[in-house]
Phi, psi and omega in degrees: 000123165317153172290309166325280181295007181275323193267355167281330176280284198303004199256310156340318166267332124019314190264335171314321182263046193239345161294281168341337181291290218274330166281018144237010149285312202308327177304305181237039167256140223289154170303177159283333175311323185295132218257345172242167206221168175262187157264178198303150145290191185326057198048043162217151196288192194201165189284139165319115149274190158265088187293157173274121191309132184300147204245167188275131179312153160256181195290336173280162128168107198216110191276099203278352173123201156294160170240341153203178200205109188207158176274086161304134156245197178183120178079048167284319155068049180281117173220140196309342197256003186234114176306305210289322182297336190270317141344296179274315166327324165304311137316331161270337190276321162319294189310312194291328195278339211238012190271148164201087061255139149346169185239166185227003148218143184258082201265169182224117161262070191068135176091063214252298198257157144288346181221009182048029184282169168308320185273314181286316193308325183307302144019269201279293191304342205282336188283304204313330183306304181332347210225089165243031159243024172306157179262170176295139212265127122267117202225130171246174186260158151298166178288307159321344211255352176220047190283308153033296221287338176264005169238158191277153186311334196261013183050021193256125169302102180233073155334337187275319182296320195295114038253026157058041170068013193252161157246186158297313195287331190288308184309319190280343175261337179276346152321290209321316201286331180314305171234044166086356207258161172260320169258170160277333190234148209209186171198133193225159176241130169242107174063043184077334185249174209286082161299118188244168171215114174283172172209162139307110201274311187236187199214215177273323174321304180262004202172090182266350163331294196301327164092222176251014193261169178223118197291104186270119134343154164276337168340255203323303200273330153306335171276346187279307198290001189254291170294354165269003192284328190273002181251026181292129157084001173295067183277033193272143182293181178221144195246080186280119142270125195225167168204336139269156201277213205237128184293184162326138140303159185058349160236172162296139172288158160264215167301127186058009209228143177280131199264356166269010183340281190324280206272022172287340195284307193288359182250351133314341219269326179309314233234155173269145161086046179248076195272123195247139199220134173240178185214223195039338186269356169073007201275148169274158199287323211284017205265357180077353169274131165299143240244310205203127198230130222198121201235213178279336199237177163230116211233111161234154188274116184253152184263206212240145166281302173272006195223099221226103156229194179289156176341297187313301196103358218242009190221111165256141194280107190284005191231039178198131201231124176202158176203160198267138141274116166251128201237140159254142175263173158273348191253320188240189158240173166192121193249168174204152178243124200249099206267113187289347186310316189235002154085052173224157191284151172257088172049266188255027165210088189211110181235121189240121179234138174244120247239139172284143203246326174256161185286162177264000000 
C-alpha cells in the first residue's frame, strides 16, 4: 500500500465519523447559552464557537508597538517521495525570511515529516539548508512524526508488517537528535516570555490504546505544572504548543484527540493571559470552521503548511499554504492567519485578544 492510499483510508474513516461525533454533541456538549465552546472532533469540524468580541483600547493604554514576534507552522508532512510538501515549506520559509522586523521565533507544532523515516527527515534538512537567515526553530512532534513503524524494509506502507522491525524509542530519539533536545518536549523564553512545547510521548508500538491520539507522561504533565507554577500573579502572556487538539470540555481524548485533556485543562485553569495552539486538523482558515475557542485559556487551531483541507477532510486544497503569525503588545495579543502561497493575511483569521492586567 502507498503512502497516498494509506492517508486516503485514514481520511475516510476520519469523514465516516462525523456524524456519530455530532449526535453526541448534541446530547453532551455545553448548551447553547454558554459563552465558551469546545473543539472541533476527531479532524472534523464542530459548531462555531463565541469568540469574544476584540476589546477597545483604553485611553491609558500606549501601544509602544511589538515585543515579540514569531510564525506557528504546522503539519508540514515532508515526505522524500513527494515533491509538493516540500515546494510549500519552501514557501513559507521564503515569507518568513522576507519579514522586517525579522519574526524571532519559528515555531513547528507537529508532523514536521509524514512518516518519521530516515528519508523524509533528509528531506526536511535538504530544504531547511536552503535558508540561512531563519530564526530559531522549535518543534514538537505529531502522530506522523512516529509513522516510521508503518513502513517496511521496501520503504512500503505494510500495516500488516507493523512495527515493521522499527520502535517508539527509534522514532523518539531521531526527533530528539533532529532538533537538539534531550526530551520531546522542552521550553525556551524569546524577549522574556515563556514558550512550552508538550509533545506525544509514545505511539502504537508501545501503547497501542492510544491510537492517533496524544499521550503526555506524569513526567511530562508535572514538569508542565511546574513551569506554569512559575507564572503565578504573572501577567505575561504563556505560549502552549500542543498538536492534536482538545476533547469536549470536562472529558478525556481519545484517538486524535490530547488524552490527559481534564487535567491539562486544570493546570491551566489558575492562570491568565494563557494562549494555546494545536495543529492536526489541517483545516483552511477560510473554511467557516472555527479557528480560535476561547476557554480559561485562548485556544487556537492553526491550519496546515503542506496538506491544507477543505470542511469535509475529504478534499485538498493544493493551492494553498498557511500558518498564524503572532506579534505581542504589553496590552495584547495579534493572531493574523497567514497565507504563503501569495504572503498575504487571511481574513477570516484575524484576532486581537486584550491581555488581562488583574487575576482572575
Amino acid at each position: 500500500m502507498t503512502r497516498r492510499s494509506f492517508m486516503k483510508m485514514l481520511l475516510s474513516m476520519l469523514a465516516a465519523g462525523t456524524a456519530a461525533f455530532f449526535g453526541l454533541w448534541k446530547w453532551l456538549g455545553p448548551g447553547s447559552e454558554q459563552k465558551q465552546t469546545v473543539g472541533p472532533p476527531s479532524e472534523e469540524p464542530s459548531p462555531s464557537p463565541t469568540a469574544s468580541p476584540t476589546p477597545k483600547p483604553t485611553a491609558e493604554a500606549k501601544d509602544t508597538g511589538p515585543l515579540l514576534s514569531f510564525m506557528i507552522l504546522s503539519d508540514l508532512h515532508i515526505n522524500s517521495g513527494i515533491s509538493e510538501p516540500s515546494d510549500k515549506l519552501r514557501k513559507a520559509l521564503d515569507d518568513v525570511q522576507s519579514y522586517d522586523p525579522k519574526i524571532e521565533a519559528l515555531l513547528i507544532t507537529g508532523d514536521v515529516t509524514d512518516a518519521g523515516t530516515d528519508s523524509d527527515y533528509r528531506e526536511y534538512n535538504k530544504v531547511m539548508k536552503e535558508y540561512k537567515q531563519l530564526p530559531p526553530i522549535h518543534a514538537n512532534m505529531g502522530n506522523h512524526d512516529y509513522y516510521n513503524v508503518w513502513i517496511d524494509k521496501d520503504g512500503q506502507w505494510n500495516k500488516d508488517a507493523m512495527p515493521n522491525g522499527k520502535t517508539d524509542d527509534q522514532t523518539r530519539k531521531t526527533f530528539m537528535k533532529q532538533f537538539g533536545l534531550n526530551k520531546v518536549y522542552h521550553d525556551f523564553t524569546v524577549n522574556g516570555y515563556h514558550i512550552i512545547m508538550l509533545s506525544q510521548e509514545t505511539y502504537v508500538q508501545e501503547k497501542p490504546e492510544v491510537g492517533e491520539g496524544a499521550w503526555y507522561s506524569d513526567e511530562q504533565m508535572n514538569w508542565f505544572k511546574e513551569q506554569m507554577a512559575k507564572h503565578k500573579d504573572d501577567p505575561k502572556p504563556v505560549f502552549v504548543m500542543i498538536h492534536q487538539p482538545l476533547p469536549a470540555i470536562g472529558q478525556d481524548g481519545g484517538s486524535h484527540r490530547l488524552i490527559r485533556a481534564k487535567e491539562f485543562r486544570e493546570i491551566l485553569k489558575p492562570y491568565r493571559n494563557v494562549f494555546v495552539f494545536s495543529g492536526h486538523q489541517h483545516q483552511d482558515f477560510r473554511n467557516g470552521n472555527p479557528h480560535y475557542v476561547e476557554e480559561t485559556f485562548h485556544w487556537f487551531m492553526n491550519a496546515s503548511v503542506g496538506r491544507t483541507l477543505n470542511r469535509s477532510f475529504q478534499q485538498e486544497n493544493k493551492a494553498t499554504s498557511q500558518g498564524l503569525f503572532v506579534q505581542v503588545h504589553a496590552d495584547k495579543v495579534v493572531l493574523r492567519g497567514r497565507e504563503f502561497i501569495d504572503r498575504t493575511y487571511i481574513k477570516e483569521a484575524d484576532w486581537t485578544v486584550k491581555l488581562k492586567s488583574a487575576k482572575v
